[in-house]
N, C-alpha and C positions, 0 to 999 in steps of 0.2 A: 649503446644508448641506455642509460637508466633507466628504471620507471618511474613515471611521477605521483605522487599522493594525490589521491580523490581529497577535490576540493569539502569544505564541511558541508556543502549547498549536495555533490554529488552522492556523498557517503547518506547520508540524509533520504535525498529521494530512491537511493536503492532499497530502502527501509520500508518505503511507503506500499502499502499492497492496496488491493480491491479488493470489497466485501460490498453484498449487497448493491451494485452499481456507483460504488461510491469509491475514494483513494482516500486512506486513511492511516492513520497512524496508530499503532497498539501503544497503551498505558504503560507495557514491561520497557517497547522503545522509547520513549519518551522520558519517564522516570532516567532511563539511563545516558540520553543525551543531558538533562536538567539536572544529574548528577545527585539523584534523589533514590528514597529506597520507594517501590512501586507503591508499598502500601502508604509510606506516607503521601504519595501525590495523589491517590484513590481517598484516603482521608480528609485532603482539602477539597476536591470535586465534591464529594459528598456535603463537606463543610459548605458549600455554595451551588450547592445542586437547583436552584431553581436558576442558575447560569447554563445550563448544561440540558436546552431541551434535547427532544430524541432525534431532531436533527442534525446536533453539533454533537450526540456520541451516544453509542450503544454496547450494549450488551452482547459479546457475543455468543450464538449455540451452543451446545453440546457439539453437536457435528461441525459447524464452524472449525471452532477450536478443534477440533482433530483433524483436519484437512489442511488448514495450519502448517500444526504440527507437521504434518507428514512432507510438506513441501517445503518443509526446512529444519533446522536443528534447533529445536526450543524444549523449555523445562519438559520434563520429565509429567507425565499426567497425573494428577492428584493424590490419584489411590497409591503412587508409588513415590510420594515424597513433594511432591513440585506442587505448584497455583493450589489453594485451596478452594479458588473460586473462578469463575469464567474471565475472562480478560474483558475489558473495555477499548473501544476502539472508538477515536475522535477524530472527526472530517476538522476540512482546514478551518471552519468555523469554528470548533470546539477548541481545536490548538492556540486560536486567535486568541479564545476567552481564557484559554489559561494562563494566559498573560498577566490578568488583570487577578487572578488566584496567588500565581506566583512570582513573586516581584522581586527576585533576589536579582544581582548581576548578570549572574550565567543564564540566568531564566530568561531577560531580555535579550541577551545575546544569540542566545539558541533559537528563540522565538522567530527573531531573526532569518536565519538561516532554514526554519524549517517552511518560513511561507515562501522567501526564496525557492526552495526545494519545490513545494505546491506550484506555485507557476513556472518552474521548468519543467515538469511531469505535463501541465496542460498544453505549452505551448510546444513541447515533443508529441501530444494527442494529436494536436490541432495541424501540425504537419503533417502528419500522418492523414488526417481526416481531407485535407488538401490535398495531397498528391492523389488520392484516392478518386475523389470527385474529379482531378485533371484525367484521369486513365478511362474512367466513366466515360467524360466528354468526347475523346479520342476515341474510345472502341466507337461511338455511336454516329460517330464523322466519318470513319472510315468501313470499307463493306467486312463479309464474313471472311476474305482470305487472310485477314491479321489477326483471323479470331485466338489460332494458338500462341502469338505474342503477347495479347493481354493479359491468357491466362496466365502465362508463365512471370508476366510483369506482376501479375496478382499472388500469384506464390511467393514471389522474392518478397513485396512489401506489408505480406500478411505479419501478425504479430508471431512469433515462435512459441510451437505449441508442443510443450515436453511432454513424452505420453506417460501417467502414472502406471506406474510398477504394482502390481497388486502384492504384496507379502503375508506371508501366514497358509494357514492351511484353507484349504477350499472341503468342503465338505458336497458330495455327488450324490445326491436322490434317486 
């Protein structure tokens, strides 16, 4: 059996992270779905920054950005060539609005695709938050001898939690 291509809607929301309780899209991703260099697409934000309150995108840490980094393969840190400035990250509000920033064809078209992407991320939440509240209802309908089925139901449909690797030297007091 072949494999098949992640549709542009899937490749899209694999992109999409959480920062700050929110699922967003970094400025490096975007610039390179919209087929743009970062800094020119940070140049038109700014060119139309009162489009852009701090609800539709932010700034992110110092520590942000290196937690980031560490959980995936991205530039290089500042001091050693890469970003000369913090990345910005825009909720699906802020992506809406760049619509109206960036008006080329590809731009509508991606645009497209990434709020697609947004509501398939929610409505994979919103299953999730559903089955959840059905297992709730069931553990409280049924007495303590199912108690270790729920839990183990509760294991399987937790989110998968990869433990971070600490690297570098540890220094002992």
């Amino acid at each position: 059996m072949m494999p098949t291509n992640p549709s542009p809607t899937d490749r899209i929301s694999n992109r999409i992270v959480s920062l700050r309780g929110q699922k967003v899209l970094l400025d490096a991703t975007l610039a390179a779905l919209y087929g743009v260099r970062t800094k020119a697409l940070n140049q038109a934000v700014r060119r139309n920054r009162t489009r852009f309150p701090a609800d539709f995108m932010f700034r992110l840490t110092a520590r942000e950005e290196t937690i980031l980094r560490s959980q995936s393969v991205t530039s290089s840190p500042r001091r050693q060539g890469g970003r000369r400035s913090l990345p910005y990250a825009f909720t699906e509000q802020g992506v809406a609005m760049l619509s109206s920033v960036l008006r080329s064809p590809r731009a509508i078209a991606v645009n497209i695709e990434i709020m697609r992407a947004f509501v398939r991320v929610r409505v994979a939440l919103g299953a999730h938050a559903e089955l959840a509240a059905k297992v709730d209802a069931l553990e409280q309908k049924y007495d303590a001898q199912f108690g270790s089925v729920f839990r183990a139901i509760r294991q399987l449909i937790a989110p998968a939690r990869t433990p971070q690797r600490q690297i570098g030297f540890r220094r002992h007091d």
